[in-house]
C-alpha positions in Angstrom: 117.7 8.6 -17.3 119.0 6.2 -19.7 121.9 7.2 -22.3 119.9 5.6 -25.5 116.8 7.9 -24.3 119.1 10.8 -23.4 120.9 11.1 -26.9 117.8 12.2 -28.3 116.9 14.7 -25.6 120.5 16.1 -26.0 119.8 16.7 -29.6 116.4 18.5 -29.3 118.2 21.0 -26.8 121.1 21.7 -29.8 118.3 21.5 -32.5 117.2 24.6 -30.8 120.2 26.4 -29.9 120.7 25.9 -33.8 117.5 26.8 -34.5 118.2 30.2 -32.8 121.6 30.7 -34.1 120.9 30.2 -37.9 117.9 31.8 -38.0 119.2 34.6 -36.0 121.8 34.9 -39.6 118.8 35.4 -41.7 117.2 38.5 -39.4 119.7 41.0 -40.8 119.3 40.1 -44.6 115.0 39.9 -44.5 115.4 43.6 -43.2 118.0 44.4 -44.9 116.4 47.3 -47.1 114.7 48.9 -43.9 117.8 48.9 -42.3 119.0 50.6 -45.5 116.6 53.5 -45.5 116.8 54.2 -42.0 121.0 54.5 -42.1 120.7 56.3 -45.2 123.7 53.3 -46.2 124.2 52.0 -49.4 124.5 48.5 -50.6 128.4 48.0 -50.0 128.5 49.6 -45.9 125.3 46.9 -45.7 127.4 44.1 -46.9 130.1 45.0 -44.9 128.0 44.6 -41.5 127.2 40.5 -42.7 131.0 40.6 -43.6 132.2 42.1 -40.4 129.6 38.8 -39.1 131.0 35.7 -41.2 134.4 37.3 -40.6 134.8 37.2 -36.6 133.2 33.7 -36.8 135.9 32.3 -39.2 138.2 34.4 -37.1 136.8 32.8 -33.6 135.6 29.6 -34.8 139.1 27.7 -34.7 139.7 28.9 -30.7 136.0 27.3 -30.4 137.0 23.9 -31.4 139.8 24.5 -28.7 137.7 25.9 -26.1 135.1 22.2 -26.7 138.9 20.2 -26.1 139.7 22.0 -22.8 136.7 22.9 -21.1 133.5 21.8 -20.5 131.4 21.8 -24.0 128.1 22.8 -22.4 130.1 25.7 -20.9 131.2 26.6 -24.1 127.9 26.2 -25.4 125.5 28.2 -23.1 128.6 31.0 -23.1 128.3 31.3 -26.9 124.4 31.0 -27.1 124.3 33.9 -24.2 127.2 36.2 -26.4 125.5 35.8 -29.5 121.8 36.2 -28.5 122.8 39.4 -26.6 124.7 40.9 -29.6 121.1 40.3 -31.3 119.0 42.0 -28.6 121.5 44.9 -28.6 121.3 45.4 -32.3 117.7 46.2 -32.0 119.0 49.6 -30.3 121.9 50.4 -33.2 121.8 53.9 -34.6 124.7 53.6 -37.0 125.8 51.2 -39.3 129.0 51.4 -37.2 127.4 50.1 -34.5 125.8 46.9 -36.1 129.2 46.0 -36.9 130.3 45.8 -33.0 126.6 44.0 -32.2 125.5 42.3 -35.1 128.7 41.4 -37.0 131.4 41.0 -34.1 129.6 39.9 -31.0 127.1 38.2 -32.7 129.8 36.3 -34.6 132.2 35.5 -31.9 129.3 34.1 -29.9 127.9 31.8 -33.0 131.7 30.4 -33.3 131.8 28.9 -30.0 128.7 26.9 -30.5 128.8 24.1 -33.6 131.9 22.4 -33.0 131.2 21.4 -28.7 127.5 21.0 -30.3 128.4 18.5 -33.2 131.4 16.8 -31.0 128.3 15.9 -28.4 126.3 14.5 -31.0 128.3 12.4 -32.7 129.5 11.3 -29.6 126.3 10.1 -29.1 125.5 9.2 -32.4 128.1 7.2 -33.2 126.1 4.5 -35.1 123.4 6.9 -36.2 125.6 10.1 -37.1 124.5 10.9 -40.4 121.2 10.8 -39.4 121.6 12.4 -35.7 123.7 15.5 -37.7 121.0 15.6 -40.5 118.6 16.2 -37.7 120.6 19.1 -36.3 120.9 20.7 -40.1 117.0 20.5 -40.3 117.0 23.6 -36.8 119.4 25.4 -39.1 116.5 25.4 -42.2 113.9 25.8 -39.7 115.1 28.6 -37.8 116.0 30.6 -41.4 112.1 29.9 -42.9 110.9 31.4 -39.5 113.1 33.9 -38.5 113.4 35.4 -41.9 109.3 35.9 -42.3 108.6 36.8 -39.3 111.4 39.6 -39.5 110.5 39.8 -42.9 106.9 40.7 -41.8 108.4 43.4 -38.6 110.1 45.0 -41.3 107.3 45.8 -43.2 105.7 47.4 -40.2 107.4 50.7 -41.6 110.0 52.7 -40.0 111.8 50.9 -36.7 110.1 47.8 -37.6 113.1 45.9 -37.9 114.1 47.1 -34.8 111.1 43.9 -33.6 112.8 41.2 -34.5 116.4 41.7 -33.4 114.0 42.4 -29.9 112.0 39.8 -30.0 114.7 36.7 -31.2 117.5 38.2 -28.8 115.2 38.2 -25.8 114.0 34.8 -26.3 117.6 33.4 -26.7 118.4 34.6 -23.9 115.7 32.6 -22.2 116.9 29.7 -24.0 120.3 30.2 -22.7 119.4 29.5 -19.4 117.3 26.6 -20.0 120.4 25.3 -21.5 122.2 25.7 -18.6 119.7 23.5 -16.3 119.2 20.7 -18.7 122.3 20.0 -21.0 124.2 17.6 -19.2 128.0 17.2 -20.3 129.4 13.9 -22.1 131.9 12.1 -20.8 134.8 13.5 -23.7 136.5 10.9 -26.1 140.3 11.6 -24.2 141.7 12.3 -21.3 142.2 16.0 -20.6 146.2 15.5 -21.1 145.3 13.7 -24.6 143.6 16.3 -26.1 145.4 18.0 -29.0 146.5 20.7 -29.6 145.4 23.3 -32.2 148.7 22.7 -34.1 148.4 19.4 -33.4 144.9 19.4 -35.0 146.1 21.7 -38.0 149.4 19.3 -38.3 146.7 16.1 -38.5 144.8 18.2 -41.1 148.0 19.4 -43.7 148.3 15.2 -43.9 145.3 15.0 -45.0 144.9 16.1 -48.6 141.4 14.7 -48.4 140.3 17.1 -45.5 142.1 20.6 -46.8 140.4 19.6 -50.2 136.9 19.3 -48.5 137.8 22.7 -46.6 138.5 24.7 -49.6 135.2 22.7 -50.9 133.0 24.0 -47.8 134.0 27.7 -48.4 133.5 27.9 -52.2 130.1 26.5 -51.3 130.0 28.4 -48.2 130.5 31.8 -50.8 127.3 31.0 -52.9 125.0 30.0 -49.3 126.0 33.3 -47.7 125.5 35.6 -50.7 122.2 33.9 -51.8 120.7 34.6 -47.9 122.3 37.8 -47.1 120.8 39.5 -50.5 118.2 37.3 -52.0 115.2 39.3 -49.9 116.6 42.4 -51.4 117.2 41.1 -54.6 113.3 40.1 -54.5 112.2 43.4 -53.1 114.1 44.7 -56.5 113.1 42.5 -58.9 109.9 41.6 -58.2 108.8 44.7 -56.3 107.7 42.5 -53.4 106.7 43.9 -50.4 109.0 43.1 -47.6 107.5 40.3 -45.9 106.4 38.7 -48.9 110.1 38.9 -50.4 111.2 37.6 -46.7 108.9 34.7 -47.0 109.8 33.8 -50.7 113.1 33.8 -50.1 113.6 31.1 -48.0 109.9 29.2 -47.8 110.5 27.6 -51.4 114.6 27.3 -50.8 114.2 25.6 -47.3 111.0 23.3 -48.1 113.5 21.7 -50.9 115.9 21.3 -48.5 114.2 19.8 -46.0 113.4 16.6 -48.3 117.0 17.2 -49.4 118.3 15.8 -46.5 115.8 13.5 -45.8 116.5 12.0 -48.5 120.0 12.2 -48.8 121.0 10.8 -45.6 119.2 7.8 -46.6 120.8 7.9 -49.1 124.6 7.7 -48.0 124.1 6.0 -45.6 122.4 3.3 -47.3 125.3 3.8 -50.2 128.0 2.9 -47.3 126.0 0.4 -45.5 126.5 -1.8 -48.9 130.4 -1.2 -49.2 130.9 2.4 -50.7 133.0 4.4 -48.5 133.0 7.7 -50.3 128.9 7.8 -50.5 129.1 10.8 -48.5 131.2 12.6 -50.9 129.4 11.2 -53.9 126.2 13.0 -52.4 128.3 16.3 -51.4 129.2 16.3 -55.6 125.6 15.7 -57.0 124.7 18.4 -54.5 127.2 21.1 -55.5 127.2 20.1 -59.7 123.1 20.7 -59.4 123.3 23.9 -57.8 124.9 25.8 -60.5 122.3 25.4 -62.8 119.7 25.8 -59.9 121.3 29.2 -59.0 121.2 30.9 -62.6 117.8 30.5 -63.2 116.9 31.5 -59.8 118.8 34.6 -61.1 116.8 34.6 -64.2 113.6 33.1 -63.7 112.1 36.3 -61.3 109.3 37.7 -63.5 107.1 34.8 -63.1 106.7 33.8 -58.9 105.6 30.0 -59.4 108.8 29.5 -61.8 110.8 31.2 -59.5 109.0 29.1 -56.5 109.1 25.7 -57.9 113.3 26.7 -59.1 113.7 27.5 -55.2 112.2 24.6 -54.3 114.7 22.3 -56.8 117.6 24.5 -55.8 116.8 23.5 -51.9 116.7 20.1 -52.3 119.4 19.3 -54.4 121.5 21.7 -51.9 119.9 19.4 -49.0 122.5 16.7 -50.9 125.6 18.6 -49.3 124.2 19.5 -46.3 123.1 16.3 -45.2 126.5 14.9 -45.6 129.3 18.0 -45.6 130.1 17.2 -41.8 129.7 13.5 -41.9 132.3 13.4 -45.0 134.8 15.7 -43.1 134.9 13.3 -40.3 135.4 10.4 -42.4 138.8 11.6 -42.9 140.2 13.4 -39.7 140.9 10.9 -36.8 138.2 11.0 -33.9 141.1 12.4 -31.6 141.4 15.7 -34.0 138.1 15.9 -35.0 136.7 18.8 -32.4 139.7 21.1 -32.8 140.0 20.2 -36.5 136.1 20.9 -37.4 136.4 24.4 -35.9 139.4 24.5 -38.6 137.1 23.4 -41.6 134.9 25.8 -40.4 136.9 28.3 -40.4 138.9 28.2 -43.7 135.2 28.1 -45.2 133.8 30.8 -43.7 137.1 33.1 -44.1 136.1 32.5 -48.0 132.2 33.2 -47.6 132.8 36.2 -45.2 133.8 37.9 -48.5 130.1 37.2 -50.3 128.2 40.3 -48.8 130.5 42.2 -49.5 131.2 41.5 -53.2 127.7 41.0 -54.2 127.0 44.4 -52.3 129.6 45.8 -54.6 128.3 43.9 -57.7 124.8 45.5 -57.3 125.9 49.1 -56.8 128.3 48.4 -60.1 126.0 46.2 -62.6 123.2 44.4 -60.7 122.2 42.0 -58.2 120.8 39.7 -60.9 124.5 39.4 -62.7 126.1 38.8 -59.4 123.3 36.1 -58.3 124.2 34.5 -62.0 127.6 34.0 -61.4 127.3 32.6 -58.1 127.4 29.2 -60.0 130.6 29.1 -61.1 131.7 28.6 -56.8 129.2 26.0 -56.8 131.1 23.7 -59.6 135.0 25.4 -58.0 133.5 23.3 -55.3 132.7 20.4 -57.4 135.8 20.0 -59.0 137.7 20.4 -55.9 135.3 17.7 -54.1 136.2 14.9 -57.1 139.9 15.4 -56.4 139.7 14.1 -53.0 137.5 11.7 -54.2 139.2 10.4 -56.8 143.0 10.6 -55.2 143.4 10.7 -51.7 139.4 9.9 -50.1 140.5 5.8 -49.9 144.1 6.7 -48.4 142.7 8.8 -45.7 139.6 7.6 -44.8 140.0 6.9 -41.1 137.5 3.7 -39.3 136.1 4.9 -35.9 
């Protein structure tokens, strides 16, 4: 088969695997409250288990970017699709909130880490002249997987006591099928170096600390990263709470609204950079990471404050997804811009992790928020990450984007 038609097929087998792995993310917070009643928990142990998640990923996710340089990435990637959909499937047999952690949070998350950076190195391998696009492609399994896995939790969950214990069934097992198609039909791209020229993980890190541009961006991702985690991990709760919505209609209107914004978000944003850079601007894909980011703040405190009336609140989701669909259409892209192609595996799996080493801490805090004052005040105050990130985002913009933008 030819490599134009393969590229394509390559990316419908990681659209998948992403679909799987994001969407797995959002099981835990749609069921969240059954979870809750059967443990007899309370709100901070329950943040804790997403923490003890985003927490081993940041952890792992550096050693994945090392493990795409110096073996093969679709080994990497059918061994971290196989760890993480099994840590699913076992937490459908947890008894103890102790136990989540070790399935859910830690096995889960070391699994998920391994996967994005060989997966986005193969794409925009591939991709090279279409790589906004290609990687705005792959972001669109990460929106799908969360609208579908979330209700259709959302609705085991309301099935009444063990309910939940469905989904983390029913997703596990299946990725574990997927996991061996993987294995039979990913092929492996020739890498960008020679084995022996492949960096290092200091070397990577050394590449990134001379880039003020891409430590900026990092510290950009996980302030974002901070506001994304706690608004997924709590908003079906804070739904269930606020609205008194039943759970699979507070699983369903937590993300349907959100992730049908976003979906035209990046549609439309990727046209948008890239037609912003095909006509001279370099830094389009930062300009469009900045309107992103600036919008959400707003877009976040009236979701916080808008939940007596469901179309309001439905038509704010919608506006807060699609101006979020602004950064996530380009937050990769923009990242890549300024690390050299020779860095870029290990040094993704080094944005990634400095982000979500900041965002692990959402669960937790907004769990502690709620038990102290309320979900709503902690949902309000998410904003003021989302224009951190902003500010932090012009900087490189403004100072240091046009010395370290690097050409392919």
């Amino acid at each position: 088969m030819k490599r134009l038609d393969y590229k394509w097929i390559a990316l419908g087998l990681l659209w998948v695997t992403y679909f799987l792995l994001q969407g797995s993310r959002q099981i835990y917070g749609a069921v969240l409250p059954q979870i809750r009643a059967d443990f007899g928990a309370d709100d901070v142990r329950m943040g804790a288990v997403a923490s003890a998640f985003f927490l081993a990923y940041a952890v792992v996710v550096p050693f994945g970017g090392l493990a795409a340089d110096f073996f093969r990435r679709k080994v990497v990637i059918v061994v971290g699709t196989v760890l993480f959909v099994t840590g699913i499937f076992l937490s459908s047999f947890a008894s103890t909130v102790g136990v989540l952690v070790l399935t859910y949070g830690i096995l889960n998350g070391v699994g998920q880490s391994l996967v994005p950076t060989s997966s986005t190195s193969i794409i925009q391998q591939l991709h090279a002249e279409s790589r906004a696009t290609a990687l705005s492609i792959y972001q669109l399994g990460a929106y799908a997987g969360l609208i579908l896995c979330s209700v259709s939790a959302g609705w085991f969950g309301s099935l009444g006591a063990g309910g939940w214990r469905k989904a983390f069934l029913l997703f596990g097992g299946i990725g574990i099928l997927w996991a061996a198609l993987l294995l039979f039909f990913l092929r492996d791209t020739k890498p960008a170096t020679a084995c022996s020229d492949r960096p290092s993980l200091k070397a990577a890190l050394g590449a990134m600390f001379v880039k003020p541009s891409a430590l900026l961006l990092t510290l950009a991702f996980g302030l974002s990263n901070f506001g994304d985690i706690g608004f997924r991990v709590w908003m079906p709760t804070f739904l269930q709470r606020t609205m008194e919505l039943s759970p699979a209609s507070a699983a369903f209107h937590s993300v349907i609204w959100f992730y049908a914004g976003g979906f035209l978000g990046i549609l439309v944003a990727s046209r948008i950079s890239d037609g912003w850079r095909r006509r001279g601007n370099l830094g389009a894909r930062l300009d469009c990471n900045m309107i992103g980011l600036i919008l959400c703040a707003p877009a976040v405190y009236l979701v916080a404050n808008l939940t007596t009336a469901l179309p309001a609140l439905a038509a704010v989701l919608a506006v807060y997804g699609f101006v979020h669909g602004f950064y996530d259409a380009n937050f990769i892209a923009s990242f890549y811009e300024v690390v050299t192609s020779r860095y870029r595996t290990s040094a993704y799996g080094l944005y990634a992790c400095g982000a979500f080493v900041i965002g692990s801490f959402a669960p937790s805090v907004l769990g502690a928020m709620g038990a102290a004052f309320s979900l709503r005040t902690a949902f309000s105050l998410l904003g003021v990450f989302y224009l951190a990130a902003t500010a932090v985002t012009l900087v490189a913009r403004m100072f240091f984007f046009k010395r370290d933008y690097e050409r392919d």
